[in-house]
C-alpha positions in Angstrom: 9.9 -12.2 6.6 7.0 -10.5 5.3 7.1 -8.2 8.2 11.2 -7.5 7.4 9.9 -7.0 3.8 7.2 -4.3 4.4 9.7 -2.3 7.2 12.1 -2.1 4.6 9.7 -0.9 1.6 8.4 1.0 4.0 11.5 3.1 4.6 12.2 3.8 1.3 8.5 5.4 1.2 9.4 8.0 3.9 11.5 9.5 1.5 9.6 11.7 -0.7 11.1 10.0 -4.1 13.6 7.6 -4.9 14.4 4.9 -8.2 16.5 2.1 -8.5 17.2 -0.5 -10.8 15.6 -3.8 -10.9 16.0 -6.2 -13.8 16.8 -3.2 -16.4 14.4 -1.6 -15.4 14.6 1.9 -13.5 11.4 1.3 -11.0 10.4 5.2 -8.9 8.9 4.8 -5.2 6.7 8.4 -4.6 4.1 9.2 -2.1 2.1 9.2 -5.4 1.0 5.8 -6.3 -1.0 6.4 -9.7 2.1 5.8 -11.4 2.5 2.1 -10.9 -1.5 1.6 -11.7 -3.0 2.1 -8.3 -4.7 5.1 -6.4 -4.8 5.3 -2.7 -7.3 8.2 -1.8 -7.9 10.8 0.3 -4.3 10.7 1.3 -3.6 11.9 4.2 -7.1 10.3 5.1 -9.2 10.7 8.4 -12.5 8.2 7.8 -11.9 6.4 5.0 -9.4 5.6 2.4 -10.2 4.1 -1.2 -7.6 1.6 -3.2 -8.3 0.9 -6.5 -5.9 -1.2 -8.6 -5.7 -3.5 -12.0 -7.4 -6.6 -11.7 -9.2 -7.4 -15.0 -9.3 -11.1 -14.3 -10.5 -10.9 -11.0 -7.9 -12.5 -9.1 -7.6 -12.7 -5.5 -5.6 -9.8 -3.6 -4.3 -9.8 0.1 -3.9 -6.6 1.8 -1.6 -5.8 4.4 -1.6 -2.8 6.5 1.9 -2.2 8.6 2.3 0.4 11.3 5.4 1.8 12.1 6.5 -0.7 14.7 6.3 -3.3 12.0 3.2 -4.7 13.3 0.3 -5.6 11.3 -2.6 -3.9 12.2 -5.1 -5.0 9.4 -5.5 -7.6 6.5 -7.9 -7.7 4.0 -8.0 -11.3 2.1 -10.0 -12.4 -1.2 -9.9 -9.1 -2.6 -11.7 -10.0 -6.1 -12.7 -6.8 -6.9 -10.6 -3.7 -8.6 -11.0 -1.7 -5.5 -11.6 -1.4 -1.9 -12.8 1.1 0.6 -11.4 0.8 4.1 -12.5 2.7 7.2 -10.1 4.4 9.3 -12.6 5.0 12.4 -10.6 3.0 14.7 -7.1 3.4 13.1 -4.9 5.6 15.7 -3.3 8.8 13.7 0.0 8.5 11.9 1.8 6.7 8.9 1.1 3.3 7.9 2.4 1.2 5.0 0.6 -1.3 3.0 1.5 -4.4 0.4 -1.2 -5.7 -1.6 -0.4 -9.1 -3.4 -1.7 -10.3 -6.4 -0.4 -11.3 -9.5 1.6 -8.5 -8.8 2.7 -6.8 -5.7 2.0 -3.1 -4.6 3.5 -1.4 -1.8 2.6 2.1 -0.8 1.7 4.1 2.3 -1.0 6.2 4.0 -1.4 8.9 6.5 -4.1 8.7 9.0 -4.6 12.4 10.2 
C-alpha cells in the first residue's frame, strides 16, 4: 500500500505543477517544496541533500525514499529533529521520491545527478 501510495504521489510530482482539491482546500504539488513548510536542498543533488521540516514538539518522523521502480531504497526512522542531512554517495543517478510521516505527511522528490 504504502508503496502504491508513494508511485502515485510520485507521478503527480513529474509534472512540473499541478493543484487539486482536498477537503475545501486547493492543495499545489511543485518541484518546489518550501511551500508546504519543508526544504529539500541542493536539488538536483550529487553528495548530499538536506530536509528540514516543522517539528516544534519533536515528534518522531519516518522517511521514505522511493526509486522509480517503486522500490524503497532507504528509510530513515525516529527522526526527532527538524532536519536531516542524507548522503547520496552510494545512491545511483536519477529521480527519486520521498514521504516523510509525522504528524503530518510530506511527499516530495529529488534528483540525484
Amino acid at each position: 500500500m504504502l508503496m502504491k501510495k508513494i508511485i502515485l504521489i510520485g507521478l503527480l510530482l513529474t509534472l512540473s505543477s499541478i493543484s487539486f482539491a482536498q477537503e475545501g482546500q486547493i492543495i499545489e504539488i511543485s518541484k518546489d517544496t518550501s511551500f508546504l513548510g519543508i526544504k529539500l536542498f541542493p536539488n538536483p543533488a550529487q553528495q548530499f541533500v538536506e530536509l528540514h521540516f516543522p517539528n516544534p514538539n519533536s515528534t518522531p518522523h519516518h522517511l521514505f525514499l522511493v526509486d522509480l521502480n517503486g522500490r524503497v531504497v532507504r528509510t530513515y526512522g525516529d527522526i526527532r529533529q527538524d532536519q536531516l542531512r542524507i548522503s547520496l554517495a552510494d545512491m545511483s543517478r536519477g529521480l527519486y521520491f520521498f514521504e516523510l510521516r509525522g504528524e503530518k505527511s510530506y511527499y516530495g522528490r529529488l534528483m540525484v545527478e
